[in-house]
Each structure stands twice: as C-alpha cells, then as structure tokens.
C-alpha positions in Angstrom: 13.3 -18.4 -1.7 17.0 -17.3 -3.2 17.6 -14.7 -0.4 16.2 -16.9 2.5 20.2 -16.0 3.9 19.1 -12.7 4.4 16.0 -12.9 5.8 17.3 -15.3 8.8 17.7 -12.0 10.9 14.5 -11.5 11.1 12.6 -14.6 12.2 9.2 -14.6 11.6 9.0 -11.5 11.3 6.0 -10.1 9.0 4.6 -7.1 7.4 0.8 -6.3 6.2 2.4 -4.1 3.9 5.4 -4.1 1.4 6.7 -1.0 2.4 6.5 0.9 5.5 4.1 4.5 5.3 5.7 7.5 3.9 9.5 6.4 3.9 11.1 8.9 2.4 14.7 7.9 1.3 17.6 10.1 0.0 20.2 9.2 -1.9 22.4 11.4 -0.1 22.2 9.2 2.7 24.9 7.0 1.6 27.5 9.9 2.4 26.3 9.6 6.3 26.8 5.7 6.3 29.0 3.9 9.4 31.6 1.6 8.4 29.4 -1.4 9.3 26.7 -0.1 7.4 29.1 0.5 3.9 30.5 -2.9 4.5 26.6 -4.4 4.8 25.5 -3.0 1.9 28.7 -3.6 -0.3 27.7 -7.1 0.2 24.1 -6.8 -0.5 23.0 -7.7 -3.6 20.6 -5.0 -4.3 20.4 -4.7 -7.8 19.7 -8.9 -8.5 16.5 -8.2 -6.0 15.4 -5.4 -7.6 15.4 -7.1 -10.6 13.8 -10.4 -9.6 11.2 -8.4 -7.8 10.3 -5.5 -10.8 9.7 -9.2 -12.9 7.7 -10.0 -9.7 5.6 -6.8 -9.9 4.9 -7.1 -13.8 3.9 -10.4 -14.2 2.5 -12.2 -10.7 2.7 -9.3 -7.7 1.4 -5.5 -9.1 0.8 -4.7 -5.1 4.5 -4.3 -4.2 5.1 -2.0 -7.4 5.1 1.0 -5.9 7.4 0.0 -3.2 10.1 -1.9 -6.1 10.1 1.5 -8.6 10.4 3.9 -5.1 13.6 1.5 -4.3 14.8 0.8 -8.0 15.9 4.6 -7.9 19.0 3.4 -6.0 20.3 0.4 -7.6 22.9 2.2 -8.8 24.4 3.7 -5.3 22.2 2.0 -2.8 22.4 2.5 0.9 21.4 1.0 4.2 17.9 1.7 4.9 16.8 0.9 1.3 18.6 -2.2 1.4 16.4 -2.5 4.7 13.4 -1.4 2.7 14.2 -4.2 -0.1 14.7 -6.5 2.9 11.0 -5.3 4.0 9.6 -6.0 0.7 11.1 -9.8 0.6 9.5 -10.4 4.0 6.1 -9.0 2.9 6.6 -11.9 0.1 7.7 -14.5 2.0 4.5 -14.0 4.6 2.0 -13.5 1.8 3.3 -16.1 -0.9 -0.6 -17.5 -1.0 -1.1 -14.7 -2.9 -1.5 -13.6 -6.3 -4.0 -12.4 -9.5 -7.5 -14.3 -9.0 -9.6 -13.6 -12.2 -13.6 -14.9 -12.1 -15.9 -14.2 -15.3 -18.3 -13.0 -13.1 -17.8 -9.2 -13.7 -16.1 -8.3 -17.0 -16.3 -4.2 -16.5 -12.8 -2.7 -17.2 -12.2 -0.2 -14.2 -8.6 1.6 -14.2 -7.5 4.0 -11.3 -4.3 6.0 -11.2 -2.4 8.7 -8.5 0.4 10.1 -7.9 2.6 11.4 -5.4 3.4 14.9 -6.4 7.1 15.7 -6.1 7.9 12.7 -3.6 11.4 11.9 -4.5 13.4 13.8 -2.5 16.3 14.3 -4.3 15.0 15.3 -8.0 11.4 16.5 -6.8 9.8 14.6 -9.6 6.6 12.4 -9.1 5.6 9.0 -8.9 3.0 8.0 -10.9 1.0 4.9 -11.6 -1.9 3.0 -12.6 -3.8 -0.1 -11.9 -6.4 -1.6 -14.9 -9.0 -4.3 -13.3 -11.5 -6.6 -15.3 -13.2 -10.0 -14.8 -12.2 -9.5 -10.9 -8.1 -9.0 -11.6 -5.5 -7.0 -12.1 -4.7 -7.1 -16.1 -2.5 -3.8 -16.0 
C-alpha cells in the first residue's frame, strides 16, 4: 500500500468499520489545533488519499463511501482528527483487502436503497445523502 508509512503507528491495528459511529467533525476545529498537530497535518497528504480512496469507492470499495464524501468536505483545510479519520479508513482497507464486489447470476432482481442523514454536517447543516443499486448478488451503483 502507498501510505504503508503512515499506517506503521498503528500496528496491527484494525477496524470492523471504515469509520467510527457518529463522528461528527467541524471544520472549525482547525482553529483549536496544537502546534504538533498543525505541523502533523501540514505534512499529511490528505487530499492524494482522498482522491485514491473516492476512485476506491466508485469503482472496487462502495462500503467506505460514506466515510470518503463525510471526509472529502475537508480537503481543502483539513485538520487532525479527519486526517485520523482518513488514517481509520486506510486501516479498515488494509485489514479487509480480501474484499470486494462478488456478482453470481443466481438472482438478477434490481433492488436499490437510499437514506440520508438529515442536516449532519455541522458546519453548513446540509445532508448527506446516498444510494446503493444491487443486482445478480452485487453492488452495480
């Protein structure tokens, strides 16, 4: 993996989930940052894992999409705890990389669900919505 660097303080540590339950991030947190913390995440490279991992979510991995548009909202100012969260998200990857989009012609129904999370981004109050589109056993949207 291209960020294995980053994920050496962690061991072999693992998550059943890409991101933890009901983080809520602000982007005013940035402001509240220590000096060791500004310094980490000036050397972080955010935005290049948020972009390998949105291509991730698209094409091979729609499970950690929620978790990659939720932390794609601060590419542009990122700080600490969502580059932990994008640290979380690798990990989840790196302890699940058996994984992926399994399709059998058993069962060629179409079945789509969709939600949303009703005014969850803190800072603008707008929702998060989204959709997942099954047939022959996998994920096609």
């Amino acid at each position: 993996m291209k960020y294995d660097h980053l994920l050496k303080e962690f061991g072999n540590k693992n998550y059943a989930t890409p991101m933890e339950k009901d983080l809520k991030l602000r982007k005013s947190e940035a402001v509240s940052m220590s000096d060791s913390q500004r310094e980490y995440v000036k050397r972080f490279p955010y935005q290049n894992i948020v972009g390998a991992l949105l291509y991730l979510s698209i094409n091979t991995r729609p499970g950690i999409s929620y978790a990659v548009g939720v932390l794609a909202r601060f590419s542009k100012n990122p700080n600490y705890r969502a580059c932990k969260a994008l640290l979380r998200v690798l990990i989840y990857l790196r302890a699940t990389a058996e994984r992926g989009i399994r399709y059998t012609g058993d069962d060629l129904r179409v079945y789509a669900y969709s939600d949303a999370d009703w005014a969850g981004d803190l800072d603008s109050r707008r929702s998060t919505t989204g959709y997942v589109v099954y047939a022959a056993g996998g994920t096609i949207a």
